[in-house]
LOKOLDO-628833 format. One line per field, with one value per residue (C-alpha): residue number from 1; residue in three letters; x, y, z. Coordinates in pm, 1 decimal. Layout:
num: NUM/...;
residu: ALA/...;
xx: X/...;
yy: Y/...;
zz: Z/...;
//
This chain:
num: 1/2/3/4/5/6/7/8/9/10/11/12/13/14/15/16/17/18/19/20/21/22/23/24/25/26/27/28/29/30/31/32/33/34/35/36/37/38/39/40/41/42/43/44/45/46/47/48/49/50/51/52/53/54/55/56/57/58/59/60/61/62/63/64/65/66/67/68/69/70/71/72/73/74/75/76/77/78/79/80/81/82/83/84/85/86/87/88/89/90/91/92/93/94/95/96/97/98/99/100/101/102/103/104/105/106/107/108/109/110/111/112/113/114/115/116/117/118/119/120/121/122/123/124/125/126/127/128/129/130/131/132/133/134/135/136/137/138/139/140/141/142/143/144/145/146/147/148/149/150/151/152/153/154/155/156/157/158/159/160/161/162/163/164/165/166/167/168/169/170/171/172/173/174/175/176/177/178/179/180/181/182/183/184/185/186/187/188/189/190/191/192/193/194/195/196/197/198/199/200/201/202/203/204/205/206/207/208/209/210/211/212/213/214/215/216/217/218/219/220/221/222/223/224/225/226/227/228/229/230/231/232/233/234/235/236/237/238/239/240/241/242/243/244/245/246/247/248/249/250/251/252/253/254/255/256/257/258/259/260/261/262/263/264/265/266/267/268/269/270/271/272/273/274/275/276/277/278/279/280/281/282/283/284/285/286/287/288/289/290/291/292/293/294/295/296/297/298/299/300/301/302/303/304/305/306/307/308/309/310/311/312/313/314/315/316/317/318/319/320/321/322/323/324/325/326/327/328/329/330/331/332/333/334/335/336/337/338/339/340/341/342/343/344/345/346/347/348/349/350/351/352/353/354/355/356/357/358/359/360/361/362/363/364/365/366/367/368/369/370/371/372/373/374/375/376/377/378/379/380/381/382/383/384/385/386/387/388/389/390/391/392/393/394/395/396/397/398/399/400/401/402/403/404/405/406/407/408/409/410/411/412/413/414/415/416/417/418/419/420/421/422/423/424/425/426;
residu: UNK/UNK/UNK/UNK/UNK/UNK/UNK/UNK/UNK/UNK/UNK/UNK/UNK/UNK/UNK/UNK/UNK/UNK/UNK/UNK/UNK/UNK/UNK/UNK/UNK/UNK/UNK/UNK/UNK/UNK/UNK/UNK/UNK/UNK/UNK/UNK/UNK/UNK/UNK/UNK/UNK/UNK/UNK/UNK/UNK/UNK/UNK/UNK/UNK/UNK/UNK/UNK/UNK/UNK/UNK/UNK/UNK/UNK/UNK/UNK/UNK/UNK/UNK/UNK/UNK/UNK/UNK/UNK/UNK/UNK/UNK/UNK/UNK/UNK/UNK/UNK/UNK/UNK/UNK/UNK/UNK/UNK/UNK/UNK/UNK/UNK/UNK/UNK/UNK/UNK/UNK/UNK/UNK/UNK/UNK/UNK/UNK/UNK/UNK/UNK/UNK/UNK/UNK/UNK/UNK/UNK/UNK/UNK/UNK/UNK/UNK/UNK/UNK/UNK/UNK/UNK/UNK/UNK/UNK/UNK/UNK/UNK/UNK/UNK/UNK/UNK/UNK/UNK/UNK/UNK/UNK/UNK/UNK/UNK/UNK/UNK/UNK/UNK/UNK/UNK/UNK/UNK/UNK/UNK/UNK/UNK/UNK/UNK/UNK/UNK/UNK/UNK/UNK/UNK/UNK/UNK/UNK/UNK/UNK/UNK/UNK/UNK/UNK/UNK/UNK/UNK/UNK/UNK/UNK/UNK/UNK/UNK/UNK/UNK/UNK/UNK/UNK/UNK/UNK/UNK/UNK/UNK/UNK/UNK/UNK/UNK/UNK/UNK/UNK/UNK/UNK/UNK/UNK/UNK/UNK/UNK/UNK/UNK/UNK/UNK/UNK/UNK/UNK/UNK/UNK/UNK/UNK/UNK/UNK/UNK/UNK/UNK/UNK/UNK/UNK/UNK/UNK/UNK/UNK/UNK/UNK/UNK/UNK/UNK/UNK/UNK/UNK/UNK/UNK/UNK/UNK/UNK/UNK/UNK/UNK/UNK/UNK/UNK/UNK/UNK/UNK/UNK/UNK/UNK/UNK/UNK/UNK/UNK/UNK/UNK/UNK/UNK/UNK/UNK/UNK/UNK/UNK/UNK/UNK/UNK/UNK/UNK/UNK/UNK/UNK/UNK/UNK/UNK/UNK/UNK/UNK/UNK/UNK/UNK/UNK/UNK/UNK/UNK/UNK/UNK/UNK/UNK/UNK/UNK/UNK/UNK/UNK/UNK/UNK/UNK/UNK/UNK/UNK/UNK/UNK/UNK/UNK/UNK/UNK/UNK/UNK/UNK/UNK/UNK/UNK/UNK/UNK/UNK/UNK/UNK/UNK/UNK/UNK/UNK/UNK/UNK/UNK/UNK/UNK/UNK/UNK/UNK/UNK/UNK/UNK/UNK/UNK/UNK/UNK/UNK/UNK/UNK/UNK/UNK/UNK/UNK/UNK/UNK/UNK/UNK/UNK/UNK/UNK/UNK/UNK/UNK/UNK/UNK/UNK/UNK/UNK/UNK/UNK/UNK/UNK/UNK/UNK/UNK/UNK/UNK/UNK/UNK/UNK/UNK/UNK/UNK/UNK/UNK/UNK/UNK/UNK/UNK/UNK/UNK/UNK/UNK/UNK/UNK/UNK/UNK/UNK/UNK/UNK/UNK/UNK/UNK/UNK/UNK/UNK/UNK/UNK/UNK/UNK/UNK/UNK/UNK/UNK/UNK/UNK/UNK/UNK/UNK/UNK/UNK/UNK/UNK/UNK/UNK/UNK/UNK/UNK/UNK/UNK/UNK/UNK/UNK/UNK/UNK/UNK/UNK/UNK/UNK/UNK/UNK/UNK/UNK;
xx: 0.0/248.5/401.0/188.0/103.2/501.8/489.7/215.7/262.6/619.1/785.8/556.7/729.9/1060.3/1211.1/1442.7/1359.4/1271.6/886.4/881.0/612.8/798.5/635.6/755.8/877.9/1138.9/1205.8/1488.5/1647.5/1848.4/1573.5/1253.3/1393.6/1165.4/1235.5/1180.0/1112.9/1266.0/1084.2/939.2/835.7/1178.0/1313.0/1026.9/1121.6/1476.9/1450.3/1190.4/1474.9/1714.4/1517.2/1446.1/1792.1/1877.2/1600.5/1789.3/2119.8/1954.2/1966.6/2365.5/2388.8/2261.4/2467.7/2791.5/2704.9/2604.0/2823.2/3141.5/3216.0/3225.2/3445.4/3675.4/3707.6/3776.5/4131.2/4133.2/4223.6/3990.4/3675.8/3850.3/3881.7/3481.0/3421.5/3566.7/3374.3/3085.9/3214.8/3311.3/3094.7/2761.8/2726.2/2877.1/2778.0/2434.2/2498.7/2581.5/2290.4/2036.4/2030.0/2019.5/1731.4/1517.8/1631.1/1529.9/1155.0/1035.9/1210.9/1394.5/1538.7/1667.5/2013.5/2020.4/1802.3/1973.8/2358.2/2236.5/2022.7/2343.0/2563.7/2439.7/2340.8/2495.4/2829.6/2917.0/2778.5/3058.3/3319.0/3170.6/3157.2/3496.7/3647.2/3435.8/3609.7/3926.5/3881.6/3896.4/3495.1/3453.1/3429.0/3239.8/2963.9/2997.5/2889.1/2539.6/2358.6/2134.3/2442.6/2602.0/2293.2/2269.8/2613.9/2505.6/2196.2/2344.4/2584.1/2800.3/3132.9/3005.8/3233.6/3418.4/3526.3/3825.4/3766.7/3971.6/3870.7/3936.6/4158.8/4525.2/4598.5/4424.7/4325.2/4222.6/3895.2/3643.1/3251.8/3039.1/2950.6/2590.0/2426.2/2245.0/1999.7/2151.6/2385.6/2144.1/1981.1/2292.5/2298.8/1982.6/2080.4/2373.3/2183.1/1915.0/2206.5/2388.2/2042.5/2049.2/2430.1/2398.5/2087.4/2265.7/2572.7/2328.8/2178.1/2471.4/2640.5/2370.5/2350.6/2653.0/2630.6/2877.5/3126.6/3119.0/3467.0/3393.4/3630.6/3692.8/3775.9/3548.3/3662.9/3338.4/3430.2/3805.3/3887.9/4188.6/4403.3/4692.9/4550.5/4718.8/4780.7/4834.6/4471.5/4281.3/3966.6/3953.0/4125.9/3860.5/3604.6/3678.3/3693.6/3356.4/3204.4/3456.3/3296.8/2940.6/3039.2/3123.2/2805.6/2609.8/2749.5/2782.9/2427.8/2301.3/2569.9/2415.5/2079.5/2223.7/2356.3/2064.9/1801.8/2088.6/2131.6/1732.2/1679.1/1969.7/2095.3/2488.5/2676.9/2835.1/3136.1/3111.6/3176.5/3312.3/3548.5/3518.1/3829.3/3807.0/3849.2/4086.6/4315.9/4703.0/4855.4/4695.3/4726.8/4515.9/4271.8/4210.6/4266.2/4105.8/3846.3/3706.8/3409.8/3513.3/3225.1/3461.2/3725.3/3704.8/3517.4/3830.6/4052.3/3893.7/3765.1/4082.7/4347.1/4460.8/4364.2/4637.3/4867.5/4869.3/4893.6/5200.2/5370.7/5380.1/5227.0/5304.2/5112.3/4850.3/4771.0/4778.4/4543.5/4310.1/4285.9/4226.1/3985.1/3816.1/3824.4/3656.2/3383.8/3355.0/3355.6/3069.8/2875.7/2883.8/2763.5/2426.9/2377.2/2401.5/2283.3/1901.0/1850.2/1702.1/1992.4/2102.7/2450.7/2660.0/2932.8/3321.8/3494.6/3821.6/3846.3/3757.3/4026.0/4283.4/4209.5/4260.5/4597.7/4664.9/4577.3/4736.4/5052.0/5042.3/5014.5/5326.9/5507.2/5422.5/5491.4/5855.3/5877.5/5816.2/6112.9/6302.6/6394.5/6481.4/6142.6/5945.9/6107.5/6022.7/5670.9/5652.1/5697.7/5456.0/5086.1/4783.3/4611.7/4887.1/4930.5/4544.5/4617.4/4901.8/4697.2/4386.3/4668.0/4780.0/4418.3/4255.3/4405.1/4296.8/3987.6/3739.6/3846.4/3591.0/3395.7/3309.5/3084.4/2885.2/2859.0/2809.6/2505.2/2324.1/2381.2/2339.6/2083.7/1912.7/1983.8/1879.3/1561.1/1603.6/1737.1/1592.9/1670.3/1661.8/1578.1/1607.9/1272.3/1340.1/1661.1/1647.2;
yy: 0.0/220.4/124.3/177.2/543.8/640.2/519.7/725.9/1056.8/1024.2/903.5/877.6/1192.1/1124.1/1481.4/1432.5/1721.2/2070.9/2179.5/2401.9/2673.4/3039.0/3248.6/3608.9/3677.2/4006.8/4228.3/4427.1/4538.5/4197.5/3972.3/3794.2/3617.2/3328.9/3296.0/2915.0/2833.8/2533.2/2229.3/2117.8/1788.8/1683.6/1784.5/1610.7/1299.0/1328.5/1383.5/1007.6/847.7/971.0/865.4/521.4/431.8/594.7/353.2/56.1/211.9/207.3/-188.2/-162.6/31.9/-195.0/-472.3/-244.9/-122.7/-478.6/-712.6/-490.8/-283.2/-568.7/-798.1/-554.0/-433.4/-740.4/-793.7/-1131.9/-1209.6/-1469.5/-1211.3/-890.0/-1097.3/-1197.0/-837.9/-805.7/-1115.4/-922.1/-577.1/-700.4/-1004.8/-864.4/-500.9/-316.4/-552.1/-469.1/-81.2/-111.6/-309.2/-30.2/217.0/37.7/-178.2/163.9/320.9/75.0/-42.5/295.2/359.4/687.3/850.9/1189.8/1191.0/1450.9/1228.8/895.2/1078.8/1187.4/891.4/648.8/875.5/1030.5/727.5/408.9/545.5/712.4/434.4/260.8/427.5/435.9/65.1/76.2/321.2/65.0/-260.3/-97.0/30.3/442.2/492.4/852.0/709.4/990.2/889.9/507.8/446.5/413.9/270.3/639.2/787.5/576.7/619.2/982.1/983.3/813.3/981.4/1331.1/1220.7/1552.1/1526.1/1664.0/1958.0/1853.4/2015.8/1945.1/1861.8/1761.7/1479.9/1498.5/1257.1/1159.8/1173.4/1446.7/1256.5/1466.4/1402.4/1567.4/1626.4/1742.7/2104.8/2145.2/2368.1/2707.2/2831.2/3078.6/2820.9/2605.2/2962.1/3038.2/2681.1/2777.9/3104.0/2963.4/2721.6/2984.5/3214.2/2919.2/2783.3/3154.0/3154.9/2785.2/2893.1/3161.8/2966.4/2704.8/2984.1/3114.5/2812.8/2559.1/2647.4/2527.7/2219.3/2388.6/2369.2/2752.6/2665.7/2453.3/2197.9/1824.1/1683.4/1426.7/1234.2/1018.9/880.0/939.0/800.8/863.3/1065.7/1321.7/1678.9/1980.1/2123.2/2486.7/2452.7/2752.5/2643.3/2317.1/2413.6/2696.2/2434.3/2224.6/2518.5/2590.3/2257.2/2260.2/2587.1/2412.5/2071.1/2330.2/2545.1/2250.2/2047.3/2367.2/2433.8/2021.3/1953.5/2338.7/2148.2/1913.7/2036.8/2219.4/1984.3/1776.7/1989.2/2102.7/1727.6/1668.6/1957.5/1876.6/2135.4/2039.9/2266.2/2386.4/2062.1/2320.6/2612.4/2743.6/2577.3/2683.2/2975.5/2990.0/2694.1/2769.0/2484.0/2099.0/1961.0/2244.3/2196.2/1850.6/1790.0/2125.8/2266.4/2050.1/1846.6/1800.7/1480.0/1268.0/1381.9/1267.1/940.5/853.4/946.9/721.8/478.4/432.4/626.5/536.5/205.9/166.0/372.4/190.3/-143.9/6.2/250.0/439.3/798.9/785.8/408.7/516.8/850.6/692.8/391.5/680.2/830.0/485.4/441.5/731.7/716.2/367.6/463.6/732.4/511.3/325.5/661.4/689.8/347.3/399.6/704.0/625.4/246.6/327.3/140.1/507.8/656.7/701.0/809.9/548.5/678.4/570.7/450.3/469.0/831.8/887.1/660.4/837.8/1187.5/1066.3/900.6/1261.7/1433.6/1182.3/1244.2/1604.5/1610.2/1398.7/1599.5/1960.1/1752.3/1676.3/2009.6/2180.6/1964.7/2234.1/2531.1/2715.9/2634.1/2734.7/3096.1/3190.3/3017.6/3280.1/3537.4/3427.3/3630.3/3458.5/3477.6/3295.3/3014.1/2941.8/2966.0/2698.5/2439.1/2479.4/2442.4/2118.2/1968.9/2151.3/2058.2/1671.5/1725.3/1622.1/1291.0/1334.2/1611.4/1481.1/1128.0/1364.3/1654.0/1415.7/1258.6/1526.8/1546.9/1923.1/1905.4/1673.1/1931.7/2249.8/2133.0/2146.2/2536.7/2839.9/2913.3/3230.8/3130.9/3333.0/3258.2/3484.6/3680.3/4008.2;
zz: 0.0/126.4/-173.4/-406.1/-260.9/-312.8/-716.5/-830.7/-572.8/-555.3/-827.5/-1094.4/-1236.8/-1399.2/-1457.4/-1743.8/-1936.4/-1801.8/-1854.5/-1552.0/-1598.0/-1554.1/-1286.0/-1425.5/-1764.5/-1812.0/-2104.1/-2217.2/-2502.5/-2568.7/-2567.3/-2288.0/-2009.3/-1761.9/-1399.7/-1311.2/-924.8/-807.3/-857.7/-535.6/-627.8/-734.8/-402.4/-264.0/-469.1/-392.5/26.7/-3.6/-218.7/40.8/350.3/232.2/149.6/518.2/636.2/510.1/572.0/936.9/969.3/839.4/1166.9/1384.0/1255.8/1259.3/1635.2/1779.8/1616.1/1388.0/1650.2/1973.6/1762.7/1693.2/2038.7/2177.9/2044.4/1971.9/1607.6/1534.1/1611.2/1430.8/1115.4/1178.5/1211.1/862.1/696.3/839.1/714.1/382.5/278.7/422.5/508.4/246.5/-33.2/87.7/123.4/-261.4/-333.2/-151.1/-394.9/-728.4/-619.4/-514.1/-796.0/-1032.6/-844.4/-858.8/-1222.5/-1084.8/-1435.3/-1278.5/-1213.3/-941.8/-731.4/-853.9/-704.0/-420.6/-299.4/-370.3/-189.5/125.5/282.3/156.6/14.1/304.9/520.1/314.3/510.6/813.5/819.2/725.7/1054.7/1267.0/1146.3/1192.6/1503.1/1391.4/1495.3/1699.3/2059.7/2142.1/1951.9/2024.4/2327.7/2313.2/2025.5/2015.3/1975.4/1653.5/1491.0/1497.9/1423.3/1086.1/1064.7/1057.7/804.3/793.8/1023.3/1385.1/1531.2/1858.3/2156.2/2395.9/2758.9/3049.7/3246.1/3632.3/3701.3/3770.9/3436.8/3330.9/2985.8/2700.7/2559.7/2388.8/2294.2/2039.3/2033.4/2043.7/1719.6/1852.8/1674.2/1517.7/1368.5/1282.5/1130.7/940.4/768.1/622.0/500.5/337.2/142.4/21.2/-50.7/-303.5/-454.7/-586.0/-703.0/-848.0/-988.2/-1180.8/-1259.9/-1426.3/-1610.1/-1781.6/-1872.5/-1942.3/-2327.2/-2384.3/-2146.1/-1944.8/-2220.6/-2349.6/-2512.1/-2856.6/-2907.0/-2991.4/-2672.5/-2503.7/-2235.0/-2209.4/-2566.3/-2608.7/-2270.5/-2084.9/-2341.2/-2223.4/-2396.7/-2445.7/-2135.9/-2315.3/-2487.2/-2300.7/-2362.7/-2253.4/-1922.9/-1892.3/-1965.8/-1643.2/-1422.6/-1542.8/-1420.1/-1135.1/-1007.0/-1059.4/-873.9/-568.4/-603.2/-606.8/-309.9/-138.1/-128.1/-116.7/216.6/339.9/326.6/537.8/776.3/818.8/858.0/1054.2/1292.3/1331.5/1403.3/1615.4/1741.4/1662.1/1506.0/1158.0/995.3/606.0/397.4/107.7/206.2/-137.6/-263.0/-621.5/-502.2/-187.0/-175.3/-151.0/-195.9/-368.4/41.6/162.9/-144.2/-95.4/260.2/456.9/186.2/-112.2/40.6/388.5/416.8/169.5/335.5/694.3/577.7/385.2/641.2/896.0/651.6/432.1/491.8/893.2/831.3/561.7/719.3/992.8/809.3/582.0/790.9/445.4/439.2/51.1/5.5/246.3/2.0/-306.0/-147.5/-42.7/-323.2/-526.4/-331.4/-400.1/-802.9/-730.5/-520.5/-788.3/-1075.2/-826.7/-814.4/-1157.1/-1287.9/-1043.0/-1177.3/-1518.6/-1547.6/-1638.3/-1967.4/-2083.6/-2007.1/-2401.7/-2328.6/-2137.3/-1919.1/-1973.6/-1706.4/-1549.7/-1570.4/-1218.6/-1091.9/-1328.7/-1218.6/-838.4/-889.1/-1097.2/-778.5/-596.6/-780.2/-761.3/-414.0/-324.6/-591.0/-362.9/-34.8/-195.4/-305.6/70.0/211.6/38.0/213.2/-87.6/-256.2/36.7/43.5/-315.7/-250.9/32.4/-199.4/-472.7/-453.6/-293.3/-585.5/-815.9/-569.7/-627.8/-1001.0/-969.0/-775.5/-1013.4/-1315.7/-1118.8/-1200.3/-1475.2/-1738.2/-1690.9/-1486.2/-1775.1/-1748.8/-1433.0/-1551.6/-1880.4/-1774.1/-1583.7/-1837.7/-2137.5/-1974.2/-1901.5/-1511.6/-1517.8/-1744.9/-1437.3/-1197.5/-1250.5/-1220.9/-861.3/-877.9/-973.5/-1340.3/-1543.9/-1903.0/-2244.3/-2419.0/-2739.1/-2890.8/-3037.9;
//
C-alpha cells in the first residue's frame, strides 16, 4: 500500500527534461527572459529516495554497532577478522545493493536524485563501516547505540570540543559542540544564498552544457588521453564545471547540515570552504576545503587504516585516493545504469584523475622539504598560488567532468534550482 502510494505521488514523475512553468517573464532590449522556481516535487522525490535508502542504511547500523564494533574491540584475532567477513561479505555488499534496487523499483530517471540517494546514505555508510572494522569509529559517539545512529543519521562530520577529564591523568577528551539556533539559522541562510548563485551559474552556462569553449575533446568517448595542457579552452572548460560541482554540493551539504542539525541539534562545519576559489597549496585543497564529508570518511575509513597497516604515508595517500576514483567510478555506474539513459558513461576516468591528484600532491609535499622552494613560494601572490593548484588539475579534470557533463547530469539538476531562461533573442 504504502508502496503503491510512493509510485504514483512520488515518483511517478521522472524529470528528465525541463517543462517548468515560468512564474515572471522580463524584457529588455536583448531579448525575454523566464524565472523558473525550483521544482518542489523533485526535491520532494529526492529527500523520499534519500530517507528510504537511510532507512535501510539504518539496519547496516545496527549490525555495525552490535556485532562490527564488539568484535573488533575485543582484540582477539579470530573475532577482528569476523568483524571483517561481516564488514566485507555482508554489510557493504548490501549498502551497494540499496540504492540500485530503489532506484530501479520505482524507475527513478533523474540523475540529481539517482547521485544523491546512492551517496548520502549508503556510500558514506561505506566508510563508516569501514572506521568501525578498523577500530577508527569517533568514541564519542559510540557508546550508546542512540548515539552511533545519529552519528550516521546526521551524516556531515560533527564539530568537537576538547575537555579535560578529572583525574590523575588528566586525559584529554572531547565532545560534540551542540548547534544554537543561530547556527542552525545560518545553515539555512547559506543554502538559500547558493540555490540563488547555483541557480545563476546554471543559467549562464547551461547552453553550452557547461562547455562555453567549442572543441573536440570528449573524455566520455576518447577516454583517458593526455591533452594539451596549453589549450585555453579546454582548461577553462573544467573550471567551469569545477565551479558548478562546488556550487552545487555547497548548497546540497548546506541542506544538510541544516536539517541535521534542526533534528539533532549537533553542530556540523562547512563541507566546502570554497576551494576553487581559496586553496594555496593541492594539500590544503584537498585535505582542509574541497568536500570536507569525503574527506574525513576517507581518512577514517581508508586512509589510517592503511597507514597503519604500511607505515607508508606515501602508500597510504595513493590507497586513499584509489579508493576514491573507485567509489567514484561506483557513483557513476548507479547514476548512469538506467537502460534510458542514451549516453553510457566511460569509465576509469575517475580513478585516473585521483591518482593525478594523488601524484600532484606527493610531488608539492617533496617540493616543501626544500627550504629554498618554500622561500620563493613565500613570496609568490595569494592569488597565483590558487592559479598553480587549479593548473595542477585543470588541465585533466574532464576525465571526471566529462561522464557527468556528457550525460546530461546538469541538465538533471537544474531542475532542482531556480533558473533564469532566455525565451526569445532580439
Amino acid at each position: 500500500m504504502t508502496s503503491s502510494i510512493l509510485q504514483h505521488m512520488i515518483f511517478s514523475e521522472k524529470f528528465t527534461s525541463d517543462d517548468r512553468i515560468p512564474v515572471l517573464t522580463l524584457k529588455n532590449q536583448w531579448g525575454e527572459y523566464e524565472l523558473l522556481i525550483p521544482s518542489l516535487h523533485l526535491w520532494l522525490q529526492l529527500f523520499t529516495a534519500v530517507g528510504i535508502t537511510g532507512l535501510a542504511s539504518l539496519l547496516m547500523w545496527t549490525i555495525t554497532y552490535y556485532t562490527i564494533i564488539p568484535l573488533r574491540s575485543s582484540g582477539d584475532k579470530q573475532k577482528i577478522f569476523s568483524s571483517y567477513l561481516i564488514g566485507f561479505g555482508i554489510v557493504i555488499p548490501s549498502l551497494a545493493y540499496f540504492p540500485i534496487a530503489l532506484l530501479e523499483y520505482y524507475d527513478v530517471q533523474n540523475l540529481f536524485v539517482r547521485f544523491a540517494a546512492t551517496v548520502i546514505f549508503p556510500v558514506c555508510s561505506f566508510f563508516r563501516v569501514s572506521e568501525a572494522m578498523f577500530g577508527y569509529n569517533p568514541k564519542e559517539m559510540s557508546g550508546k547505540f542512540s548515539e552511533y545512529v545519529i552519528y550516521n543519521a546526521i551524516v556531515l562530520p560533527i564539530e568537537y570540543e576538547k575537555i579535560e577529564k578529572d583525574d590523575a591523568d588528566k586525559q584529554k577528551m572531547r565532545r560534540p559542540v551542540k548547534a544554537s539556533f543561530k547556527d542552525t539559522f545560518s545553515k539555512l541562510i547559506f543554502f538559500l544564498l547558493y540555490m540563488i548563485i547555483t541557480g545563476l551559474h546554471l543559467s549562464f552556462f547551461e547552453p553550452s552544457n557547461f562547455q562555453p569553449f567549442s572543441m573536440e575533446i570528449n573524455a566520455n568517448k576518447d577516454g583517458v588521453k593526455m591533452p594539451n595542457f596549453f589549450d585555453y579552452r579546454l582548461i577553462l572548460n573544467n573550471l567551469v564545471s569545477a565551479i558548478l560541482f562546488q556550487f552545487v554540493l555547497t548548497a546540497v551539504s548546506s541542506c544538510l547540515a541544516f536539517l541535521g542539525q534542526s533534528l539533532f541539534r549537533y553542530k556540523t562545519p562547512n563541507v566546502m570552504e570554497n576551494p576553487v576559489f581559496t586553496s594555496t597549496s593541492i594539500a590544503e585543497f584537498w585535505g582542509e576545503r574541497w568536500n570536507l564529508l569525503i574527506h574525513e570518511n576517507l581518512k577514517r575509513g581508508v586512509f589510517k587504516p592503511l597507514y597503519r597497516a604500511t607505515s607508508s604515508k606515501f602508500l597510504a595517500v595513493i590507497g586513499t585516493f584509489l579508493f576514491s576514483g573507485l567509489f567514484h567510478e561506483f557513483l557513476l555506474y548507479v547514476v548512469m545504469l538506467h537502460p534510458n539513459q542514451k549516453t553510457k558513461a566511460m569509465f576509469g576516468g575517475n580513478i585516473a584523475f585521483m591518482l593525478w591528484n594523488a601524484g600532484t600532491l606527493f610531488l608539492e609535499f617533496l617540493l616543501l622539504q626544500s627550504p629554498s622552494f618554500c622561500k620563493i613560494r613565500e613570496k609568490i601572490p595569494t592569488p597565483l598560488l590558487t592559479l598553480g593548484v587549479l593548473m595542477s588539475a585543470m588541465p585533466i579534470a574532464h576525465w571526471f567532468i566529462h561522464p557527468y557533463t556528457d550525460c546530461l547530469l546538469f541538465q538533471h539538476v537544474k531542475l532542482a534550482f531556480p533558473i533564469i531562461r532566455a525565451k526569445t533573442m532580439v
